[in-house]
ZALOSE-79574 format. One record per residue (C-alpha): x, z, y. Coordinates in nm, 4 decimals, decimal comma. Each point is the difference from the previous one (the first is absolute). Layout:
<nodes>
[[X Z Y]] ...
</nodes>
This chain:
<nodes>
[[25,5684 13,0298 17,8099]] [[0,2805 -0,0534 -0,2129]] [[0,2153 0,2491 -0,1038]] [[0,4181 -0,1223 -0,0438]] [[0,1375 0,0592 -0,3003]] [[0,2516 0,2413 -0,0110]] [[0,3764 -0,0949 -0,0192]] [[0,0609 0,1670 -0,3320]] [[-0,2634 -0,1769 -0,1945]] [[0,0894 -0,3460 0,1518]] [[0,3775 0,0586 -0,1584]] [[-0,1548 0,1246 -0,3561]] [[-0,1840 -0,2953 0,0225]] [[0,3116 -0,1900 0,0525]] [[0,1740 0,1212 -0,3165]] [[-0,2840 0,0446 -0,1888]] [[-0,1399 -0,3759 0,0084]] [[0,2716 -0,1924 -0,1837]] [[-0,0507 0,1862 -0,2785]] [[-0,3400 -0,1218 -0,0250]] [[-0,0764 -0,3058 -0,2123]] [[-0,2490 -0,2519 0,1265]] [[-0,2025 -0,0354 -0,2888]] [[-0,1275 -0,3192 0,0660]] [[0,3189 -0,1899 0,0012]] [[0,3459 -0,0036 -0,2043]] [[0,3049 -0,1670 0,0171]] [[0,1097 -0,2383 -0,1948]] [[0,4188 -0,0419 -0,0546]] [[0,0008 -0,3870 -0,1353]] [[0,2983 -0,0316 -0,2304]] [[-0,0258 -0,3460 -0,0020]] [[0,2088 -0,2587 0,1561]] [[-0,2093 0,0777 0,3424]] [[0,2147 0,3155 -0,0411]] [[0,2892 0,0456 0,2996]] [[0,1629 0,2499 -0,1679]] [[-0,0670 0,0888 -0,3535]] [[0,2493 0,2682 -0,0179]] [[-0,1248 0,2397 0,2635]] [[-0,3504 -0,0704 -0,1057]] [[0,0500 0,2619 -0,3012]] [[0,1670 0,2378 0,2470]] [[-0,3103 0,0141 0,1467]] [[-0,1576 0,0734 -0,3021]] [[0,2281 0,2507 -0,0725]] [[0,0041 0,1748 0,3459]] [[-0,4280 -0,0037 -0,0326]] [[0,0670 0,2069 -0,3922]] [[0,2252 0,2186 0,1974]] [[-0,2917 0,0917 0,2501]] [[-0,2620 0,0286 -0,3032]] [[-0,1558 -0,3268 0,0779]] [[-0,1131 -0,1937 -0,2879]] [[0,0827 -0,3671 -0,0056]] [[-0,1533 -0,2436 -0,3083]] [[0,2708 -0,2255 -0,1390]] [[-0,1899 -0,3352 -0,0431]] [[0,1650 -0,1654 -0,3163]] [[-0,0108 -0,3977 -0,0031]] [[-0,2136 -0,0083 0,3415]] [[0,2515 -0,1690 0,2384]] [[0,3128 0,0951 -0,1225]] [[-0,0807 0,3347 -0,0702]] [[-0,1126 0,1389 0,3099]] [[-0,0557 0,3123 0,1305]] [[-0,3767 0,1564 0,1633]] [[-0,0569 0,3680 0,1445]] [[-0,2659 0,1747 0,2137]] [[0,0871 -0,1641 0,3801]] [[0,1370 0,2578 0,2105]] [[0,1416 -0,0289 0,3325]] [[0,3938 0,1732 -0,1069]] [[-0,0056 -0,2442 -0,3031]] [[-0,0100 -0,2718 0,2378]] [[0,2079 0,0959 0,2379]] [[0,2710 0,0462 -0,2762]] [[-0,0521 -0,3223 -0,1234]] [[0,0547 -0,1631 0,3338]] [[0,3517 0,1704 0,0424]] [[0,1212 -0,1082 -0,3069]] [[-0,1511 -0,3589 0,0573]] [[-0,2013 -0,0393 -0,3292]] [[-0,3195 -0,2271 -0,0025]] [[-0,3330 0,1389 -0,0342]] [[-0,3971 -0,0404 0,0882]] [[-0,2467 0,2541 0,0199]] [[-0,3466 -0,0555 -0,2874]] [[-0,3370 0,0354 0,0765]] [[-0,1931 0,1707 -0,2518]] [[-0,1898 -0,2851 -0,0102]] [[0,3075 -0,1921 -0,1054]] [[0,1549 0,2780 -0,2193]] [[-0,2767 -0,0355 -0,1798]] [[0,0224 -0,3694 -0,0726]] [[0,3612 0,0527 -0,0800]] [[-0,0337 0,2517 -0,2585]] [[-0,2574 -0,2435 -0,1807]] [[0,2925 -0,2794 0,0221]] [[0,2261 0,2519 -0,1620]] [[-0,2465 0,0783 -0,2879]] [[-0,0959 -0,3621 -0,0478]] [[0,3494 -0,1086 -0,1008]] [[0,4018 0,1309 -0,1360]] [[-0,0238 0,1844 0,2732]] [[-0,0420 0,4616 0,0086]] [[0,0244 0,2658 0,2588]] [[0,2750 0,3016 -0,0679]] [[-0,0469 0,3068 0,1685]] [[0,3151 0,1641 0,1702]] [[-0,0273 0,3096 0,0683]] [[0,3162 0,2593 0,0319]] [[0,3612 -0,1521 0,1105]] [[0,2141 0,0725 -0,2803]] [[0,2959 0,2043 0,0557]] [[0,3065 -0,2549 -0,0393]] [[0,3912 0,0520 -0,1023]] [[0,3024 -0,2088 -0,0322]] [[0,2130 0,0737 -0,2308]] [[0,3648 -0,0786 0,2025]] [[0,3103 0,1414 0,0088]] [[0,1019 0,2412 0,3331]] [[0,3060 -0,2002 0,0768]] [[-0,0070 -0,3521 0,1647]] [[-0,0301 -0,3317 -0,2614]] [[0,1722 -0,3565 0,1174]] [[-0,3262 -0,1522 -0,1015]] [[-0,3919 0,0644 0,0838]] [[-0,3318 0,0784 -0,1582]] [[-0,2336 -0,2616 0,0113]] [[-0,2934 0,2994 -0,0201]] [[0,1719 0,2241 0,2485]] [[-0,0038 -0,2929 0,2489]] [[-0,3543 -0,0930 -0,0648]] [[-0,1310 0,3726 0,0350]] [[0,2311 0,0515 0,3680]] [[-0,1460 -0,3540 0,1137]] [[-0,3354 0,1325 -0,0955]] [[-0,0178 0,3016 0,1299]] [[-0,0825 0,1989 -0,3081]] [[0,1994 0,3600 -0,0380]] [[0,2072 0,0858 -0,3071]] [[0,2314 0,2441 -0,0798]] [[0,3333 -0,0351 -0,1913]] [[0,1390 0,1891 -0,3369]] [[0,2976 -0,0024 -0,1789]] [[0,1028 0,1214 -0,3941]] [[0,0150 0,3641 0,1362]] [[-0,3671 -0,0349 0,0763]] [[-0,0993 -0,1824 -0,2396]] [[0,1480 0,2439 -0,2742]] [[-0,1696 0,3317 0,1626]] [[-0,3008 -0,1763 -0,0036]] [[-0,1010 -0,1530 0,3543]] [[-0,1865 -0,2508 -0,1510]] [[-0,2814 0,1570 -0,0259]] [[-0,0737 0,0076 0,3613]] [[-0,0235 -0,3525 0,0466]] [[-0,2862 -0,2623 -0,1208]] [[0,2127 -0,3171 -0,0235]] [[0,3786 -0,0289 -0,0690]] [[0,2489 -0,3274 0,0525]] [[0,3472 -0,0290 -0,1633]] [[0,2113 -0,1116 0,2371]] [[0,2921 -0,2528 -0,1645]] [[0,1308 0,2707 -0,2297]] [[0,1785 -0,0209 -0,3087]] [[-0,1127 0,2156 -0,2618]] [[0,2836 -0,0678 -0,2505]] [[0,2558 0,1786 0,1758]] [[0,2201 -0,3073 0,1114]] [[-0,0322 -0,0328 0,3934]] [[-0,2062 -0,3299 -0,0162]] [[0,2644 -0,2002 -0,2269]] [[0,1925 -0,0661 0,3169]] [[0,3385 0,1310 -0,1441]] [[0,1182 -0,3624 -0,0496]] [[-0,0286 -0,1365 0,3655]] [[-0,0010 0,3359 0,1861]] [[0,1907 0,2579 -0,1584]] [[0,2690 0,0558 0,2898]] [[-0,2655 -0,0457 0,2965]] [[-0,0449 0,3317 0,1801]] [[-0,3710 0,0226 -0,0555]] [[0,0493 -0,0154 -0,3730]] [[0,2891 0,2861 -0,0382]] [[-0,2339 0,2465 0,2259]] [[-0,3170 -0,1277 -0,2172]] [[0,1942 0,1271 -0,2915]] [[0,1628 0,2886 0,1021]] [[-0,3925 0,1259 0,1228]] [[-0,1567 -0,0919 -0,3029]] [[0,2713 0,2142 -0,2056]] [[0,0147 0,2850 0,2518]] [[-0,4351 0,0283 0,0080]] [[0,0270 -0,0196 -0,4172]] [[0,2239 0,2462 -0,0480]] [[-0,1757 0,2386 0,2750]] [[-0,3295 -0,0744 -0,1941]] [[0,1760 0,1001 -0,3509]] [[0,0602 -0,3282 -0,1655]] [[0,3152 -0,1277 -0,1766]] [[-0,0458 -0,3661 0,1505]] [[-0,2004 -0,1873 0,2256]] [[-0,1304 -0,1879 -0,2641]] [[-0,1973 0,3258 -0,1291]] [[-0,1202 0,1065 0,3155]] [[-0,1443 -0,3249 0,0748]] [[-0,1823 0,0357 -0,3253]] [[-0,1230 0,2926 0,0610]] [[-0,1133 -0,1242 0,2891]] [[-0,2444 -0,2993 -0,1551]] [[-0,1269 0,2349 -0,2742]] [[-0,1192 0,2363 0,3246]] [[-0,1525 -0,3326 0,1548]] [[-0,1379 -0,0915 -0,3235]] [[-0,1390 0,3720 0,0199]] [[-0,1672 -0,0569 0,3187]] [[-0,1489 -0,3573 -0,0667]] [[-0,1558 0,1631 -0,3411]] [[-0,1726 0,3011 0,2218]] [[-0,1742 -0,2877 0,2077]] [[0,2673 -0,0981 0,2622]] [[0,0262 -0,3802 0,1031]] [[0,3344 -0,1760 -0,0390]] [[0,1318 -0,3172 0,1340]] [[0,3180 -0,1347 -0,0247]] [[0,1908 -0,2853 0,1004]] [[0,3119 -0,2001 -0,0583]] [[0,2528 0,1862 -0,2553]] [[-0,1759 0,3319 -0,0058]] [[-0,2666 -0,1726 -0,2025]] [[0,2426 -0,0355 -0,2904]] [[0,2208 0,2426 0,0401]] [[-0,2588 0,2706 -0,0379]] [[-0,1233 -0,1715 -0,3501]] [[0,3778 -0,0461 -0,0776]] [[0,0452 0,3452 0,0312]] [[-0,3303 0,1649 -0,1492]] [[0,0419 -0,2421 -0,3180]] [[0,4243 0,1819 -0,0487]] [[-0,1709 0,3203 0,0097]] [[0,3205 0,1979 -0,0778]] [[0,2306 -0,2958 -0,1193]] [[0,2745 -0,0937 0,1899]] [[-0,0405 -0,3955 0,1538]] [[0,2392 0,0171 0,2675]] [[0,4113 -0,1172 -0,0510]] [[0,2632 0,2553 0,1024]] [[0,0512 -0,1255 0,3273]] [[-0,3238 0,1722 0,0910]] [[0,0111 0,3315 -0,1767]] [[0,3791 0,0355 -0,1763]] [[-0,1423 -0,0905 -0,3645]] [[-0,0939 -0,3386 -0,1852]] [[-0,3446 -0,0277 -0,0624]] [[-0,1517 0,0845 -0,3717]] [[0,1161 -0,2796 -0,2324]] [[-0,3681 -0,0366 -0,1568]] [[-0,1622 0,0479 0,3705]] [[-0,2432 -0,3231 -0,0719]] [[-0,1268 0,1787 -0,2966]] [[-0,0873 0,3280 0,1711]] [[-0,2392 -0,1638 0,2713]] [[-0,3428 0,1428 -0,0222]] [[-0,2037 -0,2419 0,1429]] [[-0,3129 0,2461 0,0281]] [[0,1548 0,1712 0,2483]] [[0,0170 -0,2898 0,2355]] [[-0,2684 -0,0536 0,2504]] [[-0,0411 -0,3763 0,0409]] [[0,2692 -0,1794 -0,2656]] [[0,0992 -0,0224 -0,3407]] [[0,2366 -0,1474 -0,2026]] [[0,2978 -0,0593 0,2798]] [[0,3763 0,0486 -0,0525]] [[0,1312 0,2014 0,2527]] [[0,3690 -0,2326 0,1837]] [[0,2308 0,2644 -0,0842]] [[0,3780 -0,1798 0,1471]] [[0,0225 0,1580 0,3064]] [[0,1284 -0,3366 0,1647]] [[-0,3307 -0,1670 -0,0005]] [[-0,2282 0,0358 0,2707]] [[-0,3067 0,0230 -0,2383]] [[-0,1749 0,3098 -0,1226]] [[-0,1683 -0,1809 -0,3159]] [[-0,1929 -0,2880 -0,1533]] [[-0,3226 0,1135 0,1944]] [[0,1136 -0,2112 0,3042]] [[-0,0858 -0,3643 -0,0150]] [[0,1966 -0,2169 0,0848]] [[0,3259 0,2149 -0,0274]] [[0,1240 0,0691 0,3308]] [[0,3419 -0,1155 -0,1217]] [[-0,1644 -0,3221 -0,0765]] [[-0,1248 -0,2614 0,2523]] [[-0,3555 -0,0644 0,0847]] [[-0,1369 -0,3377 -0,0895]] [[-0,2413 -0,0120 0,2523]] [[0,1367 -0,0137 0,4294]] [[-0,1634 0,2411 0,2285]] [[-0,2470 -0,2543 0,1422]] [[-0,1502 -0,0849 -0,3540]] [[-0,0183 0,3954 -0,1342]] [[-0,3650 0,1252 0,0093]] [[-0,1842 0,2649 -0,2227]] [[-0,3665 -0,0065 -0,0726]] [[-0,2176 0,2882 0,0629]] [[-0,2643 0,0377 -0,3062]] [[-0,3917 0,0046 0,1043]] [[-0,2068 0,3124 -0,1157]] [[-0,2990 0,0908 -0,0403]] [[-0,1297 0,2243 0,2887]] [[-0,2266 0,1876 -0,1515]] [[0,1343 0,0288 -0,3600]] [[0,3598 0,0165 0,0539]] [[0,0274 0,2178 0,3866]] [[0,3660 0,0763 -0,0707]] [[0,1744 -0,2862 -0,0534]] [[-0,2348 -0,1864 0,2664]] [[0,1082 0,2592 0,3291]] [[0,3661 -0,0386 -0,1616]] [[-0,0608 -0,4197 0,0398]] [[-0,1711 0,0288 0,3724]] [[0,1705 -0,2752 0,1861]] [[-0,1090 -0,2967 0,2300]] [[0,2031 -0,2079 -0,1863]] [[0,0238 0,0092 -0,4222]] [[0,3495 -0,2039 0,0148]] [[0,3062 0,1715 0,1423]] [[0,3227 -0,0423 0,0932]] [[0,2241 0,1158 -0,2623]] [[0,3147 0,1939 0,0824]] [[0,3096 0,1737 -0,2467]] [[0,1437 0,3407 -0,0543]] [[0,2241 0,1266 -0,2505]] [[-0,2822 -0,0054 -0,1602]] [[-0,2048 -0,3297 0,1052]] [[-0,2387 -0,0117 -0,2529]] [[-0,0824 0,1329 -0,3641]] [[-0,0254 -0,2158 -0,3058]] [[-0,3171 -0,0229 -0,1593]] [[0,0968 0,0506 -0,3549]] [[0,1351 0,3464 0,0824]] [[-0,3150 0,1184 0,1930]] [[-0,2020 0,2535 -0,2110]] [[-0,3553 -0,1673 -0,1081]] [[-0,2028 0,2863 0,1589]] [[0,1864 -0,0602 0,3198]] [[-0,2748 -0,2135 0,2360]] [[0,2386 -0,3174 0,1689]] [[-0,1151 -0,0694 0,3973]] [[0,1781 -0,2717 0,0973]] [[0,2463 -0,2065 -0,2230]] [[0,1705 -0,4019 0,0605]] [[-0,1980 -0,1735 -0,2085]] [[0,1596 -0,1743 -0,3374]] [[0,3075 0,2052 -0,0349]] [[0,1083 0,3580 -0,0484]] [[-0,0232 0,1378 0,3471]] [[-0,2462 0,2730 0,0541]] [[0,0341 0,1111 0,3494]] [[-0,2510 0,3007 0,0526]] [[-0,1232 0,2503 -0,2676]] [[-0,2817 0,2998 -0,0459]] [[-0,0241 0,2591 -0,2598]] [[-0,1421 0,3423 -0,0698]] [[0,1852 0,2981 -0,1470]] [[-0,1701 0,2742 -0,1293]] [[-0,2349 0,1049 0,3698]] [[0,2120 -0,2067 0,2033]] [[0,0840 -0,3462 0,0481]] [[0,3552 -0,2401 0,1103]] [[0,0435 -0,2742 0,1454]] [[0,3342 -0,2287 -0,0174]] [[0,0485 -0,2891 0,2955]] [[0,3401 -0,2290 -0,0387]] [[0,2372 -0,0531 0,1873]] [[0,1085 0,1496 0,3390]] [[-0,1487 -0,0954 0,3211]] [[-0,2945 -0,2740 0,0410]] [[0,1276 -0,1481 0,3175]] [[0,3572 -0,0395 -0,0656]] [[0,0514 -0,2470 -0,3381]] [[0,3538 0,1383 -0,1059]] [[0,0697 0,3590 0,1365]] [[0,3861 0,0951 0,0328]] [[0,1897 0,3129 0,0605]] [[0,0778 0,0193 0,3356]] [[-0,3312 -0,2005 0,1156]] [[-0,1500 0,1147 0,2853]] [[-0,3760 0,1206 -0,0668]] [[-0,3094 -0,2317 0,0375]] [[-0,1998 0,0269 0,3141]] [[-0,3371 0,0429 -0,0826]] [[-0,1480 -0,1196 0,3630]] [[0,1084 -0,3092 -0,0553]] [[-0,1837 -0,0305 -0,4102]] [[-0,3285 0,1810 0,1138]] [[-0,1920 -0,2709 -0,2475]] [[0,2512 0,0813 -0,2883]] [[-0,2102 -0,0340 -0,3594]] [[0,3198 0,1614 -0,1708]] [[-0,0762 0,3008 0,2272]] [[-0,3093 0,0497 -0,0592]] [[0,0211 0,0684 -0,3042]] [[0,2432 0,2952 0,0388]] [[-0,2698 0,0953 0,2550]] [[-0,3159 -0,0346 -0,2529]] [[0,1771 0,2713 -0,2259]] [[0,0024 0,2183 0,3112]] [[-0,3893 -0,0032 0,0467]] [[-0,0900 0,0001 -0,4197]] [[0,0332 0,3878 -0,0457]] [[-0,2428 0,0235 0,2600]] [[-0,2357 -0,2085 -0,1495]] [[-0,3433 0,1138 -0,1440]] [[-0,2138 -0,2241 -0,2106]] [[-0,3271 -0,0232 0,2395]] [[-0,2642 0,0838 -0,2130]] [[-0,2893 -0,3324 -0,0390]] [[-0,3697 0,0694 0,0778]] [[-0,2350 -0,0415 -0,3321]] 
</nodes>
């Protein structure tokens, strides 16, 4: 006879169960263009880090796709969200690893969600973040800090830091010529000065300083940076002046040092060298980094602007390959204040990703600095070709595919990233 088994048990076995791999199979996120939606497809990833389940990032094998141990809540979440996956024998795991070894092809480990922070101010912008869109549409949590956080030293608790479109210089984004007397602009100001004073400083242009030498800081101890759009330059801009004064007198009630050129340090800087800071406060331009000059117009239309994504080395070169994932290695370009950085200004040890090939546009950048790293990515938003104030924010459901995003997203996933070790 039989005996029933009791109630109790039957419901531990219930929650017990989908925390249980099948060893015997895996699943397998393609990243290719079999893919229905790209972008979710790392939220999963991230949501399985979150729950302490490994996932291997498979660089160069279709698109950079995803595998981890098969188990029944990781593919239930991947059915919500509507991402495309199969489940792997071990029979054909094992044939797919050999493909991977055979050719430019690697397997990253993944192993802890990194803790993630935007660097954004508390009150509301008339524009949006590109990364803060990408990481909502994904489903991956962040949390938010400001120059009071930054300065007491915040950053420490987080893995991976973005900087939303700041400017570092002290000079509201060079908007003073076209929006000085819009609403937006006055409070933006009167903030600023209010927060810098509270925090100590004479002008806005020293706390923001003060600021990028404390993100510097961080970077050096090991953090991960990434940047896009004007808060790529402005932070060199403003690490290079060190304590000379760039800025006109519109910005911070003095002219800025006659010899200011001279007194760049260059050293300082993490990704450029060389540049002249714009210093008339009526041109919407930060510097010389941009290329082409936003107050110049592009030769090429938006149909015929493309970047190229460089090809790595898998196994050699692991960092620059996850930062290139992509089903695609042509994208869509797109501009910014900053839409792209010119090549003759980029530091030598900086690694270029993806450039337009025969001129001066280098789109996408990678660096180290001291234990840490930065990336730069120009321009503002991949799915809308010329941002403007006042432009409502790109929906993401309807650019699932996006190659611009992706990118954004690959920096997300690299600070999780272990180099998986190769059996001699």
């Amino acid at each position: 006879m039989k005996r029933a088994i009791p109630l109790r048990f039957t419901l531990l076995l219930a929650l017990v169960l989908p925390a249980i791999p099948l060893q015997a199979q895996k699943i397998l996120i393609p990243m290719d263009l079999k893919q229905t939606d790209h972008l979710k497809a790392y939220g999963v990833t991230f949501w399985a880090l979150e729950r302490s389940i490994n996932a291997e990032w498979l660089l160069n094998y279709r698109g950079g796709s995803f595998m981890l141990d098969y188990y029944p809540a990781v593919e239930r979440e991947l059915r919500l969200r509507g991402v495309t996956f199969s489940t792997v024998s071990a029979g054909a795991g094992t044939q797919l690893y050999a493909d991977i070894e055979s050719g430019n092809m690697d397997v990253v480990l993944l192993e802890k969600a990194p803790r993630i922070a935007v660097y954004t101010p508390p009150h509301k912008q008339v524009w949006d973040d590109a990364v803060t869109l990408a990481l909502t549409y994904a489903e991956i949590p962040y949390e938010t800090l400001w120059d009071e956080d930054v300065l007491r030293g915040d950053l420490e608790n987080y893995d991976w830091l973005h900087l939303h479109h700041e400017d570092f210089t002290g000079q509201y984004g060079k908007f003073y010529a076209n929006f000085r007397n819009a609403p937006w602009y006055i409070e933006q100001v009167l903030k600023n000065e209010e927060q810098a004073k509270r925090l100590g400083f004479a002008t806005v242009a020293d706390e923001k300083k003060a600021v990028a030498q404390a993100i510097q800081q961080y970077v050096g101890k090991g953090g991960f940076l990434f940047a896009m759009c004007s808060a790529t330059d402005t932070i060199d801009i403003s690490l290079a002046a060190g304590q000379t004064d760039i800025v006109a007198s519109i910005f911070d009630g003095d002219p800025p040092d006659p010899d200011a050129q001279s007194q760049l340090d260059y050293q300082n800087a993490f990704a450029f060298e060389n540049f002249r800071p714009e210093q008339n406060p009526l041109v919407y331009e930060h510097s010389d980094i941009d290329y082409p000059p936003s107050n110049m117009p592009r030769v090429r239309s938006a149909e015929a602007d493309y970047f190229t994504l460089f090809e790595f080395s898998a196994k050699y070169d692991p960092v620059p390959t996850m930062l290139t994932q992509n089903h695609v290695s042509v994208v869509h370009g797109f501009m910014g204040q900053l839409t792209a950085f010119k090549r003759s200004l980029v530091k030598k040890s900086v690694t270029i990703l993806g450039e337009v090939e025969g001129t001066q546009e280098v789109k996408y950048i990678h660096g180290n600095f001291g234990r840490g790293t930065f990336t730069f990515y120009g321009g503002h938003d991949p799915e809308d070709y010329q941002h403007f104030v006042y432009d409502p924010p790109t929906q993401l459901s309807l650019h699932k595919n996006s190659p611009g995003y992706r990118l954004i997203l690959n920096n997300i996933l690299f600070p999780a990233a272990k180099k998986k070790k190769r059996k001699t």
